[in-house]
C-alpha positions as CSV (number, residue, x, y, z in Angstrom):
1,X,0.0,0.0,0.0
2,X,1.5,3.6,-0.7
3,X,0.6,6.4,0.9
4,X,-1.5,8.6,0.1
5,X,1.2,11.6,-0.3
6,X,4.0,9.4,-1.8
7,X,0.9,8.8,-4.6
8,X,0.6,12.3,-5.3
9,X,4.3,13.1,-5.6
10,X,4.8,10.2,-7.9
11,X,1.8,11.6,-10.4
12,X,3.8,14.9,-10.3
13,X,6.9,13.7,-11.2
14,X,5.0,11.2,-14.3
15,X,4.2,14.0,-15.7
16,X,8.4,15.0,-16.3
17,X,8.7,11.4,-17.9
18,X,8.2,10.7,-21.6
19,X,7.5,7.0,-23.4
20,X,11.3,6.9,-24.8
21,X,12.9,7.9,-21.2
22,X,15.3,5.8,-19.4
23,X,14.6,6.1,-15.7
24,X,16.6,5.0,-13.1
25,X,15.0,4.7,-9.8
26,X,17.5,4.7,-6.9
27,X,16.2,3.5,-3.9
28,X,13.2,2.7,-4.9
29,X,12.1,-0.5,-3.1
30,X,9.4,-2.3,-4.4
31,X,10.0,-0.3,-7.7
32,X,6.5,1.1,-6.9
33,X,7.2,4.5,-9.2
34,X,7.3,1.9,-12.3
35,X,3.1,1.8,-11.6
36,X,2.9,5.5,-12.1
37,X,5.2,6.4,-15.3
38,X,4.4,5.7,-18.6
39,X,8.5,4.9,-19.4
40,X,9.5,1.7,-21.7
41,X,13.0,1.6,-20.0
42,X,13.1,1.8,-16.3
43,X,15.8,-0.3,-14.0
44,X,15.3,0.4,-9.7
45,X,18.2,-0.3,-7.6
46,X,17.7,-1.1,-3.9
47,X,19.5,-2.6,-1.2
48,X,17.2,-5.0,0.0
49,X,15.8,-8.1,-2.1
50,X,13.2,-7.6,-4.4
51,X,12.2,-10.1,-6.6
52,X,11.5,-7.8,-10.2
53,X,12.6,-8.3,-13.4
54,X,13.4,-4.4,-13.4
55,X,15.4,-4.6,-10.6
56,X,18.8,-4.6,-9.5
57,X,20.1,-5.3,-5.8
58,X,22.9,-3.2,-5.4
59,X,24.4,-2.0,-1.8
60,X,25.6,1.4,-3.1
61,X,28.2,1.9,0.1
62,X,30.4,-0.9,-1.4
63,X,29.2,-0.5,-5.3
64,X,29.0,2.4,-8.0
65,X,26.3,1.7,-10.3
66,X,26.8,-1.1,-12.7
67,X,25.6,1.1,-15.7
68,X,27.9,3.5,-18.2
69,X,27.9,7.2,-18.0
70,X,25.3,9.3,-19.8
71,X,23.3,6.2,-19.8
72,X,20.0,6.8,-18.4
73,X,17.3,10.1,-18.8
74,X,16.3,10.9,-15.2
75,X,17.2,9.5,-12.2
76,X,14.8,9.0,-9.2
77,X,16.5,9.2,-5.7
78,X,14.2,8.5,-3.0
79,X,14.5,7.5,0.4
80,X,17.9,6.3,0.1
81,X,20.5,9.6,1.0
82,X,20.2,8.8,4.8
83,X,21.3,5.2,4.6
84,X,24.7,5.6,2.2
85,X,27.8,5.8,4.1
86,X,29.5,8.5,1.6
87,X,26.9,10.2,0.0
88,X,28.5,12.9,-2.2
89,X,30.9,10.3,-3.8
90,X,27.5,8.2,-4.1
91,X,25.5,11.7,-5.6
92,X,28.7,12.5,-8.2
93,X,28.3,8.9,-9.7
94,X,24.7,9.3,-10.5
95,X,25.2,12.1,-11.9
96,X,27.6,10.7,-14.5
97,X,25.1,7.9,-15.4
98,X,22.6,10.8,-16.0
99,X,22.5,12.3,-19.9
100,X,22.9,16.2,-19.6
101,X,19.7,17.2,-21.1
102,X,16.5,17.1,-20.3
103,X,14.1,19.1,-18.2
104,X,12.9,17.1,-15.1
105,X,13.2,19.0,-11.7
106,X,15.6,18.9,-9.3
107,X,13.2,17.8,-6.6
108,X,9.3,17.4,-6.1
C-alpha cells in the first residue's frame, strides 16, 4: 500500500517522464514509481531483495552503479541519501550515469 502523499508526488513527477525515457529509480524499493510512469526503460536499484525483473540489488556503500555514464534520462532518488555511508561520492556517480539534457526538476 502507498501512501496517500508518496501517490501524489509520484503523479507529479509522471508528468516529467516521456514514453522513450530511461529512468533510473535509486532506492526505490518495491519499484513502486514503475506503476505511475508511462517509461518503456526503467531499472530500480535497492538494497534490499526484491524479486523484479526491473530490478537490480545493489548496496551502493560498497558498489557504484553497474551502468555507463550518460546512460539513463532521469534518475529517481528517494528514500535512500540517509542510509549511504559517503553520500557525495554516491551523488557525483549518478550524476555521470545521467545524460545532460533534459528538463525534469531537481526535486518534487
Amino acid at each position: 500500500m502507498i501512501h496517500k502523499s508518496t501517490t501524489r508526488r509520484l503523479k507529479r513527477i509522471s508528468k516529467y517522464i516521456n514514453p522513450n525515457d530511461f529512468v533510473l529509480d535509486i532506492g526505490g524499493g518495491k519499484c513502486n514509481i514503475k506503476n505511475f510512469i508511462n517509461s518503456k526503460s526503467y531499472f530500480c536499484v535497492d538494497i534490499l531483495d526484491y524479486e523484479n525483473e526491473s530490478y537490480i540489488k545493489l548496496d551502493l556503500n560498497n558498489a557504484i552503479l553497474p551502468f555507463p555514464d550518460k546512460f539513463c534520462d532521469i534518475i529517481i532518488v528517494s528514500f535512500i541519501l540517509e542510509h549511504i555511508n559517503s553520500p557525495y561520492r554516491n551523488q557525483t556517480d549518478f550524476k555521470t550515469k545521467r545524460k545532460i539534457n533534459n528538463n525534469f526538476p531537481r526535486h518534487s
